[in-house]
C-alpha positions in Angstrom: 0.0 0.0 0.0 2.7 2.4 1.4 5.6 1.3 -0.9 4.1 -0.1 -4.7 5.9 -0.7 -7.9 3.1 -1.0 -10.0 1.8 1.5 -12.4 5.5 3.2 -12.5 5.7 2.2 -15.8 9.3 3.1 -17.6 9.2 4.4 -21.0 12.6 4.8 -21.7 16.0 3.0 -21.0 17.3 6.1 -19.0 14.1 6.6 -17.4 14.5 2.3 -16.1 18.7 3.2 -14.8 18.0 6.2 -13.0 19.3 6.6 -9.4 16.2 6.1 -7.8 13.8 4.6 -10.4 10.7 4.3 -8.2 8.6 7.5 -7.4 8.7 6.8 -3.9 12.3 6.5 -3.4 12.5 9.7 -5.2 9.7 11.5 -2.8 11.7 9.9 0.7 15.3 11.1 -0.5 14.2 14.5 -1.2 12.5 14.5 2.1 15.1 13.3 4.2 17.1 15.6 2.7 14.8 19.0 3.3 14.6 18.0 6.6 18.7 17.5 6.8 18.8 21.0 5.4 16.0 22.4 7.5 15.4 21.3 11.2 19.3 21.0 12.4 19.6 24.8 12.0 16.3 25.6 13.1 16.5 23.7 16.1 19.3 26.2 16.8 20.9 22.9 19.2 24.9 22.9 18.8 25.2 19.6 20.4 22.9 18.0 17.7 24.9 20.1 14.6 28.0 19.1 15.8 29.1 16.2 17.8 26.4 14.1 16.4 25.6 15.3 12.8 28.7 16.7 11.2 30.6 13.8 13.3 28.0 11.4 11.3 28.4 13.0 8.4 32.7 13.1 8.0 33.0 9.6 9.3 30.5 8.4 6.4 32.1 10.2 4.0 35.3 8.2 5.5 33.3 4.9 5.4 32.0 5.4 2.2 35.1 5.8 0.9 36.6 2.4 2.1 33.1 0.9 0.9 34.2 1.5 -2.5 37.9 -0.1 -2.1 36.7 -2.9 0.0 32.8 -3.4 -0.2 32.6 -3.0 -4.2 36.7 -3.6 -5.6 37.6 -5.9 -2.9 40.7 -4.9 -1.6 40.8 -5.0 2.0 42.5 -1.8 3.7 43.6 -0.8 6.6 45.2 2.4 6.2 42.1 4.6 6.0 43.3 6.4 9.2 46.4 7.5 7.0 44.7 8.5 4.3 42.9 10.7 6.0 45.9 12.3 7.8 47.0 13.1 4.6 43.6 15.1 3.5 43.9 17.1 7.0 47.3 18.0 7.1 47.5 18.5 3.2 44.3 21.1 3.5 45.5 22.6 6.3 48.6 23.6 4.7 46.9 24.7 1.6 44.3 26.9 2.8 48.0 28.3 5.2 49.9 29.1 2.3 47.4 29.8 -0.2 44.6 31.6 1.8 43.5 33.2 -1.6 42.0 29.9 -2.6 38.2 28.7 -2.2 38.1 25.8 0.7 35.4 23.7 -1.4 38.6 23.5 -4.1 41.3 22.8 -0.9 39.2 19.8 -0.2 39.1 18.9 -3.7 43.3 19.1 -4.0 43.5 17.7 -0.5 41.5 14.7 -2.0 43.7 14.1 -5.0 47.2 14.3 -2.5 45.0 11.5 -0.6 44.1 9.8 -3.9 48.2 10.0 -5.3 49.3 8.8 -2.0 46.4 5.6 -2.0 47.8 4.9 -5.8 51.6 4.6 -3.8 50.5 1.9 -1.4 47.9 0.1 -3.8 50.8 -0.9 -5.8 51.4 -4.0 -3.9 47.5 -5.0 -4.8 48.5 -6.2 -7.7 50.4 -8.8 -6.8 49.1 -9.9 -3.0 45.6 -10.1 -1.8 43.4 -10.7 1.7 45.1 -10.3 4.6 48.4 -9.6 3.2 47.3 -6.9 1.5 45.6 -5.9 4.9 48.8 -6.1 6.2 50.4 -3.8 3.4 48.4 -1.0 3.4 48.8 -1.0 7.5 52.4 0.0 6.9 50.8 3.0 4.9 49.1 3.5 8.0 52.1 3.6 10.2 54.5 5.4 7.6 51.9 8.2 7.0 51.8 9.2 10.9 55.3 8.6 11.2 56.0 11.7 8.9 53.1 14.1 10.1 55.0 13.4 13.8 58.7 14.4 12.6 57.9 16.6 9.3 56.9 19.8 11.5 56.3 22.0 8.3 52.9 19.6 8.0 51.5 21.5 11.6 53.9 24.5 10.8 56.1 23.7 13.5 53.7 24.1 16.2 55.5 23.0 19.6 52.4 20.4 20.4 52.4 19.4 16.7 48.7 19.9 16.5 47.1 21.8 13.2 44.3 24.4 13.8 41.9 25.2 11.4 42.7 29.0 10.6 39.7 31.1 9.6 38.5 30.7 6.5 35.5 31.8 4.6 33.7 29.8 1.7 35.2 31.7 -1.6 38.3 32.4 0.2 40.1 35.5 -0.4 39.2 35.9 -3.8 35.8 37.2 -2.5 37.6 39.8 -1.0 37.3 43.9 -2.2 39.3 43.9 -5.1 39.3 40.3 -5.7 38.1 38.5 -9.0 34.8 37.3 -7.1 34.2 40.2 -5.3 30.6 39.8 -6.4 30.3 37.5 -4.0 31.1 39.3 -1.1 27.7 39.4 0.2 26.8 36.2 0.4 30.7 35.0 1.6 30.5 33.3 5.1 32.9 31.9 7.4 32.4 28.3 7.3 35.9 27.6 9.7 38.1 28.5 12.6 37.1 30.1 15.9 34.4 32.5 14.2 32.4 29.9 12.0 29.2 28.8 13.6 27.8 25.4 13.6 24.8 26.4 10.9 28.2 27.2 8.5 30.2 24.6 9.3 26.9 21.4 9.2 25.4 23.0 5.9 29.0 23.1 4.3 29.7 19.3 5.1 26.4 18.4 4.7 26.7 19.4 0.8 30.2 18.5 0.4 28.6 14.7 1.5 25.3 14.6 -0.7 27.4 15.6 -3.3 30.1 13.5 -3.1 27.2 10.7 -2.1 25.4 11.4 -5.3 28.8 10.5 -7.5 29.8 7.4 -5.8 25.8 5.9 -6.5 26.6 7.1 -10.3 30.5 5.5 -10.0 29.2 2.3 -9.0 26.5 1.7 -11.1 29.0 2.6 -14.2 31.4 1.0 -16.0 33.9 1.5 -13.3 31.8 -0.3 -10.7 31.0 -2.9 -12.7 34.9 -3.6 -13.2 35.5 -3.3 -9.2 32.9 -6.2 -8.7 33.9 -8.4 -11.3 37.5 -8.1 -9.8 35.9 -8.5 -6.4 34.3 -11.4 -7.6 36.8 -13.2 -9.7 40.0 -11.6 -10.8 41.2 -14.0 -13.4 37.5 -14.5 -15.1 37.3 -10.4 -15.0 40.7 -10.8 -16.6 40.0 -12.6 -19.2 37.1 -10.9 -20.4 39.3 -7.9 -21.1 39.5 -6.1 -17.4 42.9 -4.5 -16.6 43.6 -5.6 -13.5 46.3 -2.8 -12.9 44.0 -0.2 -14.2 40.9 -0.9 -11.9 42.8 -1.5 -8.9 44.5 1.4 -8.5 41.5 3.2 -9.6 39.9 2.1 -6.6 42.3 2.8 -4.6 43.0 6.5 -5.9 39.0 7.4 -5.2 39.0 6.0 -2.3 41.6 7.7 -0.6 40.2 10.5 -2.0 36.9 10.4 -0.6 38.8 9.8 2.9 41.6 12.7 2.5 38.1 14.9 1.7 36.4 13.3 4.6 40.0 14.3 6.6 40.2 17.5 5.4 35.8 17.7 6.9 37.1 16.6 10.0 39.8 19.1 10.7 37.4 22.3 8.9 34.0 21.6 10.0 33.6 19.0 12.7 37.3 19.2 15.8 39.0 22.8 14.4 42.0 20.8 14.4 44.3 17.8 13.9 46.9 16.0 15.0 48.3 12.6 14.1 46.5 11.0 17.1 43.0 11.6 15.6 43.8 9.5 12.5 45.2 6.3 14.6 44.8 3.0 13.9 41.9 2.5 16.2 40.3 5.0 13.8 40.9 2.9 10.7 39.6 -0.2 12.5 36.1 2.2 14.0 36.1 2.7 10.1 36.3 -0.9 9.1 33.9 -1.5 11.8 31.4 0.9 10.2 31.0 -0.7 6.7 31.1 -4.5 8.1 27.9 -3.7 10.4 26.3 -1.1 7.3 26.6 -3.5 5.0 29.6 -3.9 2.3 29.1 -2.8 -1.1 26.6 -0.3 -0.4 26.5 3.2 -0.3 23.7 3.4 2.2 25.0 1.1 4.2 28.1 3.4 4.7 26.2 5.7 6.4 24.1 3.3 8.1 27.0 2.2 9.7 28.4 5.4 10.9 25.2 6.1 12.2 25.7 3.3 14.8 28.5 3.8 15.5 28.7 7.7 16.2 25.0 7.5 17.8 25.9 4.2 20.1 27.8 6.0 22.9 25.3 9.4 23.8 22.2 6.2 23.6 24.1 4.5 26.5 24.8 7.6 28.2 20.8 8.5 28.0 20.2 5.0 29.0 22.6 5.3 32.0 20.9 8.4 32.8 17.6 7.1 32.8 18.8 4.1 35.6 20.1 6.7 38.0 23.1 8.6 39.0 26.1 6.3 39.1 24.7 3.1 37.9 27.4 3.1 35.3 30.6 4.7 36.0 32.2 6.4 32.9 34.4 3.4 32.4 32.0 0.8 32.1 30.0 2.6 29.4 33.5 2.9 27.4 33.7 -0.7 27.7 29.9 -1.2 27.2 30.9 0.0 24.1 33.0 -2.2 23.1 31.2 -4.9 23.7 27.9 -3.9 22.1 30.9 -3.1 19.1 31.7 -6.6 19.0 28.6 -8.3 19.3 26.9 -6.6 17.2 29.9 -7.2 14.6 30.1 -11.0 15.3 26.0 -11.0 14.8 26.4 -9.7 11.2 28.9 -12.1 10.5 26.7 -14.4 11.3 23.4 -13.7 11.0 23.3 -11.1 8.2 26.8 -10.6 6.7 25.4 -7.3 4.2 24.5 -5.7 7.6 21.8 -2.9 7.7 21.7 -2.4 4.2 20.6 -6.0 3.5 17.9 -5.5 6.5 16.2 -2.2 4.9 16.2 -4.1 1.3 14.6 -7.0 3.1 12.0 -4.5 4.9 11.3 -2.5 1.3 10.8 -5.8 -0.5 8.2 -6.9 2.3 6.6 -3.8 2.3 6.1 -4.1 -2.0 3.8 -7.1 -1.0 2.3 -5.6 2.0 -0.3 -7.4 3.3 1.0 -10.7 1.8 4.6 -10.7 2.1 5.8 -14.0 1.7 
């Protein structure tokens, strides 16, 4: 009743691939996202803007990325922590030296030094896989931190070796009296630093994230994504069949890391104000892992699904522990009542469901298409 398929006839080939090919689907992502536009600001709430929903928001991005290298190429990584150093620190620097320069393009150059670097260390994909690549793209991990801790020009020698976001508005400098886009003075905001408010700063990574959403869906239902799975899949059949190996795998690996040097670069900008190399840790690349495994791999939903557990996990404990009474839970039980809810609810998906949330709404939409005779 709520959710039909029948009468959406398709009248053209285009009209049948289209993103969301069903009216409804259409009608419920246009929703969600007025609302994501609308209600955060409104609400006015800080806490809600940033800890939870621009925190969401940069670790999906993050997640997202991997998705595409592990969930739909197959090529398991565990450097995503590293590549995202290298978006933070390489923005950081750019929008340092070159103030004069937009921030929306720093993310996009910060993405490509992320996506040069992930080409570097998927070079040994070609000839190992499984857990030894795991194992390779680990040293990335350890390399990349190992330089943002002894390289003081990445933090511009500060003494704690920490990099703070400086202020920065949304056209940069060139927006300026006198600049080419002075036009657009007007309308300029600051969207980072000290002065930016949380409106800026969640609007800003809330587009940066639909759009860069948007292109993955498009990526994988190309060409391109269609290479990644059969290599996923089977190499040697994709090989035969006239798929580069060497071409698609370092593909993968150079839009991946750059959707997690973008999401690094959203991290230091728009969610903490700064970075140092202890925010992109291993512990971070494994929270990322985490987040596509219980979302679902190979799916770009399930990315954010993910996240959203994982970020919205802890303050749900802390309400719960609220809720039970004043010192019920000390503050180090909850941290390891997170881990074990963590764990669990990994080893269930292995088990039980191994696509993760993703497979779960697909199951709940295909019920709901029969609705009220689901088989």
């Amino acid at each position: 009743m709520f959710y039909r398929e029948v009468g959406q006839y398709k009248s053209s080939y285009p009209a049948d691939q289209a993103i969301f090919p069903l009216t409804n689907d259409r009608i419920g992502v246009i929703l969600i996202l007025l609302i994501a536009y609308i209600w955060p600001p409104l609400s006015g709430s800080q806490y809600l803007m940033g800890p939870i929903l621009t925190q969401l928001l940069v670790f999906g991005l993050a997640a997202l990325g991997l998705n595409l290298l592990t969930g739909y190429a197959g090529q398991v990584s565990l450097g995503t922590g590293g590549f995202m150093a290298v978006g933070a620190f390489g923005c950081y620097n750019l929008v340092l030296r070159l103030p004069e320069i937009p921030l929306v393009i720093d993310f996009i150059l910060a993405g490509l030094m992320a996506a040069a670097v992930g080409v570097i260390f998927g070079i040994p994909s070609l000839r190992i896989k499984g857990f030894y690549l795991a194992v390779a793209t680990l040293a990335s991990q350890f390399f990349l931190l190992w330089i943002f801790d002894h390289v003081g020009w990445f933090t511009n020698y500060d003494p704690a070796g920490v990099a703070s976001a400086p202020t920065q508005t949304l056209f940069g400098s060139l927006a300026h009296e006198g600049g080419p886009l002075d036009f657009l003075a007007p309308i300029d905001v600051i969207v980072s630093g000290p002065n930016a408010t949380p409106e800026a700063k969640y609007i800003l990574t809330l587009s940066v994230v639909v759009v860069l959403a948007l292109l993955a869906k498009n990526l994988v239902r190309g060409m391109t994504g269609r290479a990644w799975m059969a290599i996923r899949d089977f190499d040697i059949a994709a090989e035969i069949i006239g798929i580069r190996p060497l071409r698609t795998k370092l593909l993968a690996f150079a839009i991946s890391s750059f959707y997690c040097g973008v999401a690094g670069a959203l991290y230091v900008f728009t969610y903490v104000g700064n970075a140092d190399t202890e925010a992109f840790d291993l512990i971070r690349s494994f929270t990322i892992l985490f987040m596509i495994i219980i979302g679902g791999l190979g799916s770009i939903m399930g990315s954010f699904l993910g996240a959203a557990f994982i970020v919205l996990l802890p303050p749900f404990l802390n309400i719960v522990a609220s809720n039970l009474g004043e010192g019920t839970l000390s503050g180090a039980a909850l941290a390891n009542l997170e881990l074990i809810v963590y764990g669990g609810t990994i080893v269930f998906f292995l088990a039980v469901e191994p696509l993760g949330f993703a497979r779960m709404w697909q199951i709940i939409k295909e019920k709901l298409r029969q609705w009220p005779f689901p088989y």
